[in-house]
C-alpha positions in Angstrom: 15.6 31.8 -32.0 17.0 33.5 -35.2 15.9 32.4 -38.4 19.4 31.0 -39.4 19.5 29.1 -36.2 16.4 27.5 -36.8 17.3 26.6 -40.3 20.4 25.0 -39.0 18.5 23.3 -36.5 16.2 22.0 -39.3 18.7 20.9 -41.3 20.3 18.8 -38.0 17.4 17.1 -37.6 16.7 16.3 -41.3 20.5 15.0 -41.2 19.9 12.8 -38.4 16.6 11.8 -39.4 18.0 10.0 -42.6 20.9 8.9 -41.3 18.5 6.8 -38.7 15.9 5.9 -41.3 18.9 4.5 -43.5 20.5 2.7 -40.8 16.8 1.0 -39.9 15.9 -0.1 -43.2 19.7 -1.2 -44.5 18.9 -5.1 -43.7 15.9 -4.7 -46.0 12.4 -6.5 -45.9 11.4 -9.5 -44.6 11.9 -12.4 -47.0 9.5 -15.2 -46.4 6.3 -14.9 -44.4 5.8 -18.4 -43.8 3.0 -21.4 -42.5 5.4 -24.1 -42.7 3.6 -27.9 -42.6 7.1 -29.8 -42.6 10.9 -29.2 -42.9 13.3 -31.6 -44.5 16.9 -31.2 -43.8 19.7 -33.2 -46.9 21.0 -34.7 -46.9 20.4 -35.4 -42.9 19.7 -34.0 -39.6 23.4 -34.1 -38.3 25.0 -32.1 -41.3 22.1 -30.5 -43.4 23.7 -28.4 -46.6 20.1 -27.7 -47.7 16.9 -27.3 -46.1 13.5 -27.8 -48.3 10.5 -26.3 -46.0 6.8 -27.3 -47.2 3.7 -24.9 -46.5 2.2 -21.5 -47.5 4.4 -18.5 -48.5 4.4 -15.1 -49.2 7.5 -13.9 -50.6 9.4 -10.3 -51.2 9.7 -8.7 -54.6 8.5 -5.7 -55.6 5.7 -5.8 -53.3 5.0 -9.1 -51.3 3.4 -12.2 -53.6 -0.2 -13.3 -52.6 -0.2 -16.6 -50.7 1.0 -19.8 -52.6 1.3 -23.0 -51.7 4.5 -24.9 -52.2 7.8 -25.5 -50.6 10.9 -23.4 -50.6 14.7 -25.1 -50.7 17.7 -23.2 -49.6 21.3 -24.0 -49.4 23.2 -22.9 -46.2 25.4 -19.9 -46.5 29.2 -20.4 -46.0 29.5 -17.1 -43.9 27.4 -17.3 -40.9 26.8 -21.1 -41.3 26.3 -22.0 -37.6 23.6 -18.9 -36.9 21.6 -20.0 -40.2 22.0 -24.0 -38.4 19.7 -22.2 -35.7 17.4 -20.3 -37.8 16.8 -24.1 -39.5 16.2 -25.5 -35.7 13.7 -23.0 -35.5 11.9 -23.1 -38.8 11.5 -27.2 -38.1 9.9 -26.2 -34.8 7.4 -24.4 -35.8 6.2 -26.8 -38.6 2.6 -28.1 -38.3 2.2 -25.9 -35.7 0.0 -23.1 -37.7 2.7 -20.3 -36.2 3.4 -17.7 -38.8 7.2 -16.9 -39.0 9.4 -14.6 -41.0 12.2 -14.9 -42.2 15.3 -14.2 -44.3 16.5 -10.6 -46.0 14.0 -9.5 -48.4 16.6 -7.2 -50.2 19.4 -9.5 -51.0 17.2 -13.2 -51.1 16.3 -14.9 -54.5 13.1 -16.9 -53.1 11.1 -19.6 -55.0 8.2 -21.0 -54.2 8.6 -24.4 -56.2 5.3 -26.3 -57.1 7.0 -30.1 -58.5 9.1 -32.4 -56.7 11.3 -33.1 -59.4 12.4 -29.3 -58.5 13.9 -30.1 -54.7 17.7 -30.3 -55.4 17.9 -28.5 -58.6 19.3 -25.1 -58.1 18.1 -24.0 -54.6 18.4 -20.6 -53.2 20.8 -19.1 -50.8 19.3 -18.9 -47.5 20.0 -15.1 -46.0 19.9 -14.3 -42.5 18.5 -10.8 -40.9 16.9 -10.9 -37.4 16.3 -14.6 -37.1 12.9 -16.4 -37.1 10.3 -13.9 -36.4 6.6 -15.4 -34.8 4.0 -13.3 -36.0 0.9 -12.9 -33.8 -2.3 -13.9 -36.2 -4.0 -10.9 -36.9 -0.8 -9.2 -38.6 -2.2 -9.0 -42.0 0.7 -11.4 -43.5 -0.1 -13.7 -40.9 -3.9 -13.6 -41.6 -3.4 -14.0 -45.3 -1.5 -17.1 -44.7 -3.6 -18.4 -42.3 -6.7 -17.5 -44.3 -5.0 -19.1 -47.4 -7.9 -21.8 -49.0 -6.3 -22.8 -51.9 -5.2 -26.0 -50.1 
């Protein structure tokens, strides 16, 4: 092979190799990594606009937060109501169950982990979807740190 060829080849490849690596990563980190106790849907089961979930998270920023205690409330999204509706189904599933789960679009999601009651309707976050409700097996490391968790 001539040196230009393999240059071009080279350059193919790199080419293709981004294009892959952005198309991968463009619906961003994981959210939530979550040990959910309980899920409340409001204002009820039959037509939830807001889901509050209870447990131990680890949430998406800059790098993921160490485990914390509290709950998370969401509103549901207008587009792609009925898919988050399913995501909710299987978040209350897995409560009490000591299943890990991921969740949500670390990218694009606002995520607080709320501490005080008097917080649960004020202001929630917008729930994002990316590849549903993920179960983690427990010795991925998130899973282990949430599991591990003692500040109970």
């Amino acid at each position: 092979m001539k040196p230009i060829s393999r240059l071009v080849a080279l350059a193919c490849f790199l080419l293709a190799f981004t294009f892959f690596v952005e198309v991968v990563s463009a619906s961003g980190p994981t959210a939530v990594y979550a040990l959910i106790d309980k899920v409340t849907l409001e204002p009820n089961d039959d037509r939830p606009q807001r889901i509050v979930i209870y447990g131990v998270f680890s949430t998406a920023g800059n790098t993921y937060s160490e485990p914390q205690r509290g709950y998370l409330c969401f509103t549901l999204p207008t587009q792609n109501s009925e898919l988050a509706l399913r995501e909710w189904s299987d978040l209350k599933s897995v409560a009490g169950t000591r299943q890990v789960v991921a969740f949500g679009r670390g990218w694009m999601a606002k995520v607080r982990v709320r501490k005080s009651s008097a917080e649960a309707g004020n202001d929630p976050d917008l729930y994002t979807l990316n590849f549903g409700v993920k179960k983690l097996n427990a010795d991925e490391p998130h899973a282990k740190a949430l599991l591990d968790y003692k500040g109970r």
